[in-house]
MINU-263313 format. One record per atom (N, C-alpha, C): residue number from 1; residue in three letters; chain; atom name; y negated, z, x. Coordinates in steps of 0.05 Angstrom, whole numbers. Layout:
// residues N
NUM  ALA  A  CA  Y  Z  X
...
// end
This chain:
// residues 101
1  UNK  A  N  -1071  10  -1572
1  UNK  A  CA  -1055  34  -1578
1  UNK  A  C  -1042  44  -1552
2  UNK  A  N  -1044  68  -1544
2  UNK  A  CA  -1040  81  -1524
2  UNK  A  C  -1005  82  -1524
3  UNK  A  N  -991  79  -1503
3  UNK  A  CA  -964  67  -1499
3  UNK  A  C  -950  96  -1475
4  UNK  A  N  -926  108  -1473
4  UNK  A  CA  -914  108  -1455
4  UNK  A  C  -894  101  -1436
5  UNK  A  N  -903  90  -1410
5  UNK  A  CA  -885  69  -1393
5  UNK  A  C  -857  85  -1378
6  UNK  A  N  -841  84  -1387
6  UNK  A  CA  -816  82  -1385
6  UNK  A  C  -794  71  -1368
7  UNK  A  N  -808  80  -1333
7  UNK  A  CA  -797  61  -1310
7  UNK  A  C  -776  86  -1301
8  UNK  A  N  -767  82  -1274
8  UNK  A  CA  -743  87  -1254
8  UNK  A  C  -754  120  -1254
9  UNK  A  N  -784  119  -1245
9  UNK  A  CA  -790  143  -1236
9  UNK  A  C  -796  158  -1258
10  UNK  A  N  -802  159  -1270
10  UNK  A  CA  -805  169  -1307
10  UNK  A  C  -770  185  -1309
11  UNK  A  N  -759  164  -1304
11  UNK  A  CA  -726  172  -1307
11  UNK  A  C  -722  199  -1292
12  UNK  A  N  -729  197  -1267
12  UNK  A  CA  -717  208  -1248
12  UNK  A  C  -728  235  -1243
13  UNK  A  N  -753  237  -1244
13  UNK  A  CA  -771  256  -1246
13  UNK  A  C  -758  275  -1271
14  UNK  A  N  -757  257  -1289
14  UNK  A  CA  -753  278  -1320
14  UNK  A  C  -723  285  -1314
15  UNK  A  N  -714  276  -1306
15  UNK  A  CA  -679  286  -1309
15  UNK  A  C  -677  312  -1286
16  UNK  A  N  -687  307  -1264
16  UNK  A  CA  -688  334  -1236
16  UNK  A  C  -705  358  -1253
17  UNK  A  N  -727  346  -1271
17  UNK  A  CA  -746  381  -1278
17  UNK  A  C  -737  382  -1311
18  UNK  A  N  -717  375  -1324
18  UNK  A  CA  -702  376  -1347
18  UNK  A  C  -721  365  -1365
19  UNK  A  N  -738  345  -1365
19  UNK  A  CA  -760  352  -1395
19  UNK  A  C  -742  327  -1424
20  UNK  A  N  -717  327  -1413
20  UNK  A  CA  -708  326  -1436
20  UNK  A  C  -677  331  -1437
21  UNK  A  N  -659  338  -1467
21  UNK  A  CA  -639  352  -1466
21  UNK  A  C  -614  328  -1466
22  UNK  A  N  -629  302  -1464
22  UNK  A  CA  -596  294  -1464
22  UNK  A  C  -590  289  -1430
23  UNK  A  N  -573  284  -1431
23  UNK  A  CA  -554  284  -1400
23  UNK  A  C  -547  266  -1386
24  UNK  A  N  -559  241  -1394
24  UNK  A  CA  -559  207  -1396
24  UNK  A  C  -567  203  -1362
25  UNK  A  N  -561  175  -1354
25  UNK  A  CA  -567  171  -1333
25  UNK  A  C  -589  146  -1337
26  UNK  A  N  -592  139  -1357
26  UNK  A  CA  -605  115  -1371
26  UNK  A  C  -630  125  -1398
27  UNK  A  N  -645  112  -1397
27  UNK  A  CA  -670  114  -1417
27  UNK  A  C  -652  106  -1451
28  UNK  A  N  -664  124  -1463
28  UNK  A  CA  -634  117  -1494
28  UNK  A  C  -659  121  -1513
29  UNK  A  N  -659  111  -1536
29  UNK  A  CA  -677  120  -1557
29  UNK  A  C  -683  148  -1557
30  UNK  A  N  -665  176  -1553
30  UNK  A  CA  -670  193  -1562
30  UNK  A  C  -681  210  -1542
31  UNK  A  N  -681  197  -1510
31  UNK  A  CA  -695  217  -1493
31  UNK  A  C  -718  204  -1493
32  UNK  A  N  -728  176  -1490
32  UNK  A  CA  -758  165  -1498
32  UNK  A  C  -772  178  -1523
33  UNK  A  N  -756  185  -1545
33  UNK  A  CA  -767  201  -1561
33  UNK  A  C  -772  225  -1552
34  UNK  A  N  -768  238  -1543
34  UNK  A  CA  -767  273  -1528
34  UNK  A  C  -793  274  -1509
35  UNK  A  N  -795  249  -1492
35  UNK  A  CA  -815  247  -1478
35  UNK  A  C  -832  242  -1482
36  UNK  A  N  -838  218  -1506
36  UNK  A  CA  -859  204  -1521
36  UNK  A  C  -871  236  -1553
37  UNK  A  N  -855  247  -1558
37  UNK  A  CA  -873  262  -1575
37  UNK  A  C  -871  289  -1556
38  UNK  A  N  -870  295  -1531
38  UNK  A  CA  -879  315  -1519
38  UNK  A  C  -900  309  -1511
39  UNK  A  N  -907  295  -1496
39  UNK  A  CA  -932  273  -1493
39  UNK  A  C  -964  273  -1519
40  UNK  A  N  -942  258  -1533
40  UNK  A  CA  -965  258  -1550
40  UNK  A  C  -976  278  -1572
41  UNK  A  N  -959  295  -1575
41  UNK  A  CA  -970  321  -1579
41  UNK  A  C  -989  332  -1573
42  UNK  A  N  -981  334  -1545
42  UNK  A  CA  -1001  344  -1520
42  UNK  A  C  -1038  328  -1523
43  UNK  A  N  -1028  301  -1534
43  UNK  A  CA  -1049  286  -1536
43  UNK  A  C  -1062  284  -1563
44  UNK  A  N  -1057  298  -1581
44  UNK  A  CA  -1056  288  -1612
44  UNK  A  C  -1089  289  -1614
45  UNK  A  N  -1100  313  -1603
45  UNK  A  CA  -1136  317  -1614
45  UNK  A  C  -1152  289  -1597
46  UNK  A  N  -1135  278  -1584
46  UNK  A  CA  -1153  255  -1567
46  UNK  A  C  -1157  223  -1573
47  UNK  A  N  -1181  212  -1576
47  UNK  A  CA  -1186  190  -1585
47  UNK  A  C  -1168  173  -1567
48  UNK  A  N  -1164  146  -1581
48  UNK  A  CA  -1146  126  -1561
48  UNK  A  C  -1164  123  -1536
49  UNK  A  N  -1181  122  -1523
49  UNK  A  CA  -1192  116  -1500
49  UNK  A  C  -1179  142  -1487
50  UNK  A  N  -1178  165  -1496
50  UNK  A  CA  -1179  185  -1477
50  UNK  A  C  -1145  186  -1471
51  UNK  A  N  -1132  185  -1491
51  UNK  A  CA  -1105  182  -1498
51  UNK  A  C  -1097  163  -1464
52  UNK  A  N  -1103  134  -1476
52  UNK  A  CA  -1096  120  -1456
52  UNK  A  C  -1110  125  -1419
53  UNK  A  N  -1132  141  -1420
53  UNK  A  CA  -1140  148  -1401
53  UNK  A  C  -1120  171  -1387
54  UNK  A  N  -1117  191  -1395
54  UNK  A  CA  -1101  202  -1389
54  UNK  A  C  -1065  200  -1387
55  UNK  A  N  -1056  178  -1401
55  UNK  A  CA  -1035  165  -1404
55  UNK  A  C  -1032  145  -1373
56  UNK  A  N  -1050  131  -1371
56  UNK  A  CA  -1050  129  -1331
56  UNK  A  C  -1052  144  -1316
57  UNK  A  N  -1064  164  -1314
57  UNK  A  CA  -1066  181  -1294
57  UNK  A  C  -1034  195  -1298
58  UNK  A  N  -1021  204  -1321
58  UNK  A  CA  -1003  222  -1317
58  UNK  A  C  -972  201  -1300
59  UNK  A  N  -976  174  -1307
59  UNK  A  CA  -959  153  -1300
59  UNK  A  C  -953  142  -1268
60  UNK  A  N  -993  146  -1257
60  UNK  A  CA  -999  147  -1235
60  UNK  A  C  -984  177  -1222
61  UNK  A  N  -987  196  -1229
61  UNK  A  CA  -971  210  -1209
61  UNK  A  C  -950  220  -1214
62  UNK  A  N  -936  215  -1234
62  UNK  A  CA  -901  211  -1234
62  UNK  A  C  -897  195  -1217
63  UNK  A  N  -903  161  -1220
63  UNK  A  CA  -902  149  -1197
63  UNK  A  C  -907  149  -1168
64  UNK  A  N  -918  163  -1163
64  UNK  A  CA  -929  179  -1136
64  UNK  A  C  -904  199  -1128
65  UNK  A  N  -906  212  -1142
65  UNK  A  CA  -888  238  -1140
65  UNK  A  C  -856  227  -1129
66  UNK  A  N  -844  209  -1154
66  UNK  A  CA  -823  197  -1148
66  UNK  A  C  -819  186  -1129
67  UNK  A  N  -849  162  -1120
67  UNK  A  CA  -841  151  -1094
67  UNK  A  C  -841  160  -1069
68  UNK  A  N  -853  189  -1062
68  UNK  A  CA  -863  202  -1037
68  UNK  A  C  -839  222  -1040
69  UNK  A  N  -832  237  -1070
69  UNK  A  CA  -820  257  -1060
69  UNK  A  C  -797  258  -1076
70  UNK  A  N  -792  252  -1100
70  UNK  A  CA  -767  249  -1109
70  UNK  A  C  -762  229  -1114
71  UNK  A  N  -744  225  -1095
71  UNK  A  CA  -727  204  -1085
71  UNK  A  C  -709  199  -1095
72  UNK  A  N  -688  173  -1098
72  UNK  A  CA  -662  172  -1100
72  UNK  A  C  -644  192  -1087
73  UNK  A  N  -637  191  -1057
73  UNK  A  CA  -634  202  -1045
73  UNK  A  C  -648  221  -1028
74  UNK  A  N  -641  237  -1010
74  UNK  A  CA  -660  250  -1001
74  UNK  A  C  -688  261  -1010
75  UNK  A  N  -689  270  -1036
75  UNK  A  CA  -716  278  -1046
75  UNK  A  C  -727  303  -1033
76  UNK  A  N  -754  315  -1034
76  UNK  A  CA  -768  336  -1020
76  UNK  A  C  -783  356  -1037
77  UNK  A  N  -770  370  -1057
77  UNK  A  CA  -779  383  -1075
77  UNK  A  C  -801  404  -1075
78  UNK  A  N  -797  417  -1050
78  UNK  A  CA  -812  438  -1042
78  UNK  A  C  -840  428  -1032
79  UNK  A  N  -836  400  -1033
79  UNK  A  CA  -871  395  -1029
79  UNK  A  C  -876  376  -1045
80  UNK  A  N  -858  380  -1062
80  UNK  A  CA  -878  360  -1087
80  UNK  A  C  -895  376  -1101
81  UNK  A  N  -920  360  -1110
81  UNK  A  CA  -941  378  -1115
81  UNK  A  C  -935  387  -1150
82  UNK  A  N  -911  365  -1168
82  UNK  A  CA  -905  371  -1192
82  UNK  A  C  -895  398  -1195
83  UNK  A  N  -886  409  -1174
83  UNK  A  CA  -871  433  -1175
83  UNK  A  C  -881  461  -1176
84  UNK  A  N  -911  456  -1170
84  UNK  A  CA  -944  474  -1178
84  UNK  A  C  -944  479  -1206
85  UNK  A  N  -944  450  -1215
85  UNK  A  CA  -950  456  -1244
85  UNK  A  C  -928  455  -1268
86  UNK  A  N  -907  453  -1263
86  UNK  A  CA  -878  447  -1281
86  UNK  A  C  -871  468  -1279
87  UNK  A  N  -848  481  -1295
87  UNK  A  CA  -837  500  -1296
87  UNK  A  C  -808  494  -1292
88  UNK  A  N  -786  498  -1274
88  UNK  A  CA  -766  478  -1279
88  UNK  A  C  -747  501  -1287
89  UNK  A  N  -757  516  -1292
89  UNK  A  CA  -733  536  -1314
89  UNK  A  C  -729  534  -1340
90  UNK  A  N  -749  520  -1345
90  UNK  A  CA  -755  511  -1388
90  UNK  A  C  -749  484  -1390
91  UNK  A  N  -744  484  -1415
91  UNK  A  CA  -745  453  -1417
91  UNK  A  C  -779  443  -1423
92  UNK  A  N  -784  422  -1414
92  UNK  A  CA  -805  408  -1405
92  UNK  A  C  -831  416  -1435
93  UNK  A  N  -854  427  -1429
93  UNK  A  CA  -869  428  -1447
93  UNK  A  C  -897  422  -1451
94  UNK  A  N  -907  399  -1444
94  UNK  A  CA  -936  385  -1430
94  UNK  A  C  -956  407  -1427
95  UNK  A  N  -950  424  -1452
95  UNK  A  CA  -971  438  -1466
95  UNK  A  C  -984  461  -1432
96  UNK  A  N  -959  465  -1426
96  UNK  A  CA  -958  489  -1415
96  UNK  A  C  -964  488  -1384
97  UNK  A  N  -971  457  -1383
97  UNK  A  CA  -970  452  -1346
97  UNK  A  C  -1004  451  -1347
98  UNK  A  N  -1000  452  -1318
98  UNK  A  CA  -1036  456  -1310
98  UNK  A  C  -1058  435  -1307
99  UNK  A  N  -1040  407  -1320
99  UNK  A  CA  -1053  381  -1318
99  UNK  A  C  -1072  374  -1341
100  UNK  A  N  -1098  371  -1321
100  UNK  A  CA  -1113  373  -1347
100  UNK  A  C  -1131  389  -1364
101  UNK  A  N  -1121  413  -1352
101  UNK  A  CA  -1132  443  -1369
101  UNK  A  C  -1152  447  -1345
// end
């Protein structure tokens, strides 16, 4: 069963481009929910192989992203490449980013 991993950069990433509405500094039931059925929405027509196939890749470059460019400190927004495809004026909507399509 295809899973979403729920680390530092997951956090950090989602809190700087809003893709969820609570205001937490910590992972809480109700923003893992926000992120986990934006997600899988996005994934609903896809068999579990594809699900989970694309469930690493999107984990792989959150993690990328976070570790090269948003940072704890000092992050580099203007060349993170998430910032191509996110919208950071909306709140977060998988549907609508260019990953994938």
């Amino acid at each position: 069963m295809p899973f979403v991993i729920f680390d530092e950069y997951l956090l950090r990433v989602s809190k700087r481009h809003r893709w969820f509405t609570d205001d937490s500094s910590k992972w809480n039931a109700g923003n893992k929910k926000e992120i986990e059925d934006s997600i899988f929405n996005w994934l609903i027509r896809c068999d579990d192989e594809t699900k989970s196939k694309r469930l690493k890749a999107i984990h792989a470059i959150i993690n990328d992203c976070g570790n090269l460019y948003c940072k704890k400190e000092g992050s580099n927004c203007k060349k993170c490449p998430l910032s191509k495809v996110l919208n950071n004026n909306e709140h977060f909507n998988i549907t609508q980013t260019k990953l994938f399509n």
